[in-house]
N, C-alpha and C positions, 0 to 999 in steps of 0.2 A: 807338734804344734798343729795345731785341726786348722781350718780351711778358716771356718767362722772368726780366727784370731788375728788373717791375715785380711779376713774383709774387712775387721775393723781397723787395723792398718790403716786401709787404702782410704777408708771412711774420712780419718786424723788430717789427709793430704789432700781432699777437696778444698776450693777456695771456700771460704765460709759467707763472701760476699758476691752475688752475682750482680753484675750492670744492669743500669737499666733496660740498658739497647737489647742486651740478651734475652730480658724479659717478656721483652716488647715481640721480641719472637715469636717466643715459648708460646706468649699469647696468640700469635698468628696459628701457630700451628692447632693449639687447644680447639681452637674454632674450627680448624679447616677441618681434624680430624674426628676429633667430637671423644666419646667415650672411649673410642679405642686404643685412645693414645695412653700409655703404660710409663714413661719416661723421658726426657727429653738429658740426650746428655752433651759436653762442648768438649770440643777439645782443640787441637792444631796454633798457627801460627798465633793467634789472635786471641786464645789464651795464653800462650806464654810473653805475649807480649803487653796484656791488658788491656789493648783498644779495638775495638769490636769495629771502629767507624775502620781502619788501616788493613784494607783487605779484605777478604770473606770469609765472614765466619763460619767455622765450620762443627753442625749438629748433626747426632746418630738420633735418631725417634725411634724408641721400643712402643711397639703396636700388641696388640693382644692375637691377629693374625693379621694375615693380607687382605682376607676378604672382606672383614668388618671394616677395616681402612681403608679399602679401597669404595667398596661396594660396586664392583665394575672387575670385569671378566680378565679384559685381559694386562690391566697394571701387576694385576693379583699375579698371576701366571709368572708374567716376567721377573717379578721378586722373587719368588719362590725359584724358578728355574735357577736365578745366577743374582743372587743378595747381595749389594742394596742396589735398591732402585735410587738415583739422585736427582733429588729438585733442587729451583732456583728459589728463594724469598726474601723478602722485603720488608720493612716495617719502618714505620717515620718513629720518629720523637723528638718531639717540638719540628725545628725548622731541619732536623739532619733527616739520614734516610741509613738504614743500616740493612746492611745486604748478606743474602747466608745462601751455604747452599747445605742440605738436609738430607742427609740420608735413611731411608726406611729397613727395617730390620725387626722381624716377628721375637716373639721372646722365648719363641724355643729354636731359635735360628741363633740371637745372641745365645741363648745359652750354651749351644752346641757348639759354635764359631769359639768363642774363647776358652775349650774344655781341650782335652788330648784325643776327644771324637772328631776335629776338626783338622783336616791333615794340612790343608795349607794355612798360611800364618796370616792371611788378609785381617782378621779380624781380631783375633789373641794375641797378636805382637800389638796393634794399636793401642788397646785398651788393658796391656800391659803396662803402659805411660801413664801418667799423671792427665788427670780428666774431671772436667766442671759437672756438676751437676744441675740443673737448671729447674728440674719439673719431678715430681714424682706425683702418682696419681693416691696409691696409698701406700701403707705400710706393706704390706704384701709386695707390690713392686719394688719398694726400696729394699728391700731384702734380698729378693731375687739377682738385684743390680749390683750389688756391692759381694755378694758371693761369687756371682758373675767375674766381677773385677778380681776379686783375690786369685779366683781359677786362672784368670787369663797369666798370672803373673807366674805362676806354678808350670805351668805347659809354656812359655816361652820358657823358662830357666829351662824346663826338662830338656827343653829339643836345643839348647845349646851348649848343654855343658860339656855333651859328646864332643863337639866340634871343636872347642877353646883347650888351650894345655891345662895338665894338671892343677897346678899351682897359677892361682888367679885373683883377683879383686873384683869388686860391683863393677867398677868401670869398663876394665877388660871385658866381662860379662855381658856387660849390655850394650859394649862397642860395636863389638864381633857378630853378639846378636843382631841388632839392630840392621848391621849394615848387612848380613843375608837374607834378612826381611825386606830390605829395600831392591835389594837382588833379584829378590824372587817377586815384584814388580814392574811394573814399567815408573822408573822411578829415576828423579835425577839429583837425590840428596850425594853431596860428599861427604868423605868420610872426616874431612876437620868440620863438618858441617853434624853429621851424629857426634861428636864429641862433643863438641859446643851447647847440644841439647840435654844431654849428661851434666854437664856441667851447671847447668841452669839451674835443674831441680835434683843435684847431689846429696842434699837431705834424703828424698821420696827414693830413688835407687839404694840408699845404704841401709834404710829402715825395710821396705821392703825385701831385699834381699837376703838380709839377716833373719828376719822370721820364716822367709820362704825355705832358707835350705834346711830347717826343722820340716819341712811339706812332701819336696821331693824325693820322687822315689830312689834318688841314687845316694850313695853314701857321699858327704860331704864335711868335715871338719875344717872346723876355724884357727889361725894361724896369726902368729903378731901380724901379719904382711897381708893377710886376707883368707882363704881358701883354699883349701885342696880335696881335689875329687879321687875320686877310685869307682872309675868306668874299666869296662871290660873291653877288650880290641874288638867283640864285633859289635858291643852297640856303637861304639865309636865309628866304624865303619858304615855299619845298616844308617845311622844318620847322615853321616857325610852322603850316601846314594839319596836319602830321603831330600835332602836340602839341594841336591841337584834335580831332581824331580822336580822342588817345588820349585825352582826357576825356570825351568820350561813350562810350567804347568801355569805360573803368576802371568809371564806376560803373556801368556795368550788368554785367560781371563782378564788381565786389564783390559787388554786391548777390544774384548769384548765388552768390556763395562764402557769404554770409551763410546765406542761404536751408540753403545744402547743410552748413554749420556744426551746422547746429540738428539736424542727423541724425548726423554722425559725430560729432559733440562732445558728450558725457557733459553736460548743464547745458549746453547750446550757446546756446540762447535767453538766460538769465539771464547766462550770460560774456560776450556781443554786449550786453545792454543795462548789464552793470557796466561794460566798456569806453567805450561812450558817453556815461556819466554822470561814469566817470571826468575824463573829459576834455573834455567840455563843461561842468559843472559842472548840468547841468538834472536835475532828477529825473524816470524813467519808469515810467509804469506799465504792466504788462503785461497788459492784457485776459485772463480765463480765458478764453475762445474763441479766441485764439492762442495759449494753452499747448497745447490739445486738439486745433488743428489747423493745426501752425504752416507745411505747406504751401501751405496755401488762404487764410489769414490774417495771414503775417507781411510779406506785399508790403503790404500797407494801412499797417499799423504802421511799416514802414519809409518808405515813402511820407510819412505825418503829420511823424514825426522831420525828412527829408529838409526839409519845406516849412517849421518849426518853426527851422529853421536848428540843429539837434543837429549836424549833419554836413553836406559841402558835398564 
């Protein structure tokens, strides 16, 4: 099964309606970014739940590069160094206000991030999931995006089938998955909490998982009961070190994306600690000497949280 068979796959599992609120975005951004904008895609809470006003919404923006979207020296730089740059935005309709925050990401950075050239999972495990579409610029993009996606789905199976037993299901698959992705972040999902995400969109995991093991490089047959693999003991091994790696290696990139949050993001400080509150359920408080100077200050703060068990 070729790549093209699984993009259109992913194609079948887009919503086919997007809101207006999401629109109202898209439009925001159109403006801001002008010709360079390449894609606008959604995804997270607020998709799987429908209502865009319940939270913030959360968009990837494919650019053509940094510099054309940026036109400025050093946003550029910063993306490119350590992708994605995250903003804050806004857009009304009618009397409500719908709030996002956006992430920036070149189209040979998406394309590389969800390929098997991309060693950590920040971006090929997200867009492995179930994802809105919102904007395409033309057919050209749309293509690139939806290849994009079927790769993303192919390198997360690859990099997890080492790790999972022999004999398995979609679910196992992308339990196990998931939750080392989460691992290998500064991330405070649980694991009845990845479950609960599978279970939502069980369709979109059974369909794509079934064309995918026609994809992947390893041998895989199908079973009344699901799957069985025939991995050899050192991939199985060389993965287990890689997936250790990529958890030392994640959260010290989150925590640098954090860090670099609190400068491009409008309320960047206070969105990073309602997210964490959100979802650990702990209340924080934020020292006024890491408001005033949250480069010098907020590695401590993050630090206390990390050890507080807020995030893992």
């Amino acid at each position: 099964m070729s790549l093209p068979a699984l993009a259109e796959v992913r194609e079948q599992y887009v919503p086919a309606d997007v809101h207006p609120a999401i629109k109202a975005l898209s439009a925001c951004l159109k403006e801001k970014i002008g010709d360079a904008l390449c894609s606008v895609l959604f995804y997270g809470s607020c998709l799987r739940g429908g209502d865009p006003f319940d939270g913030l919404v959360d968009l990837y923006v494919i650019v053509d590069s940094y510099r054309t979207a940026y036109r400025r020296v050093v946003p550029s730089i910063f993306n490119w160094l350590l992708p994605p740059n995250v903003y804050y935005l806004e857009a009304a309709l009618g009397d409500e206000k719908v709030r996002a925050k956006y992430a920036v990401v070149s189209r040979d950075d998406f394309k590389r991030g969800t390929s098997n050239r991309w060693f950590h999972s920040y971006l090929w495990a997200r867009f492995a999931q179930p994802v809105g579409i919102v904007y395409f610029r033309d057919q050209k993009c749309r293509e690139e995006i939806f290849l994009s996606l079927g790769q993303s789905v192919t390198t997360f199976i690859e990099r997890t089938l080492p790790v999972i037993p022999i004999a398995f299901d979609d679910a196992l698959l992308w339990r196990e998955g998931l939750m080392r992705t989460y691992r290998a972040e500064l991330r405070v999902e649980k694991k009845e909490r990845t479950a609960g995400l599978i279970e939502a969109d069980r369709p979109y995991y059974e369909a794509v998982t079934r064309i995918a093991m026609e994809a992947v490089r390893y041998p895989v047959s199908t079973t009344e009961k699901g799957y069985t693999s025939r991995i050899g003991w050192a991939d199985r091994q060389l993965q287990r070190v890689f997936w250790g790696t990529r958890s030392i290696q994640g959260k010290f990139l989150s925590l640098m994306r954090l860090v670099k949050a609190a400068f491009t993001f409008d309320g960047g400080l206070d969105y990073i600690v309602w997210k964490l509150e959100r979802h650990s359920g702990q209340r924080i408080e934020v020292p006024d000497y890491v408001r005033r100077a949250p480069l010098l200050f907020a590695w401590g703060l993050f630090w206390r949280l990390y050890r507080k068990g807020v995030f893992r």
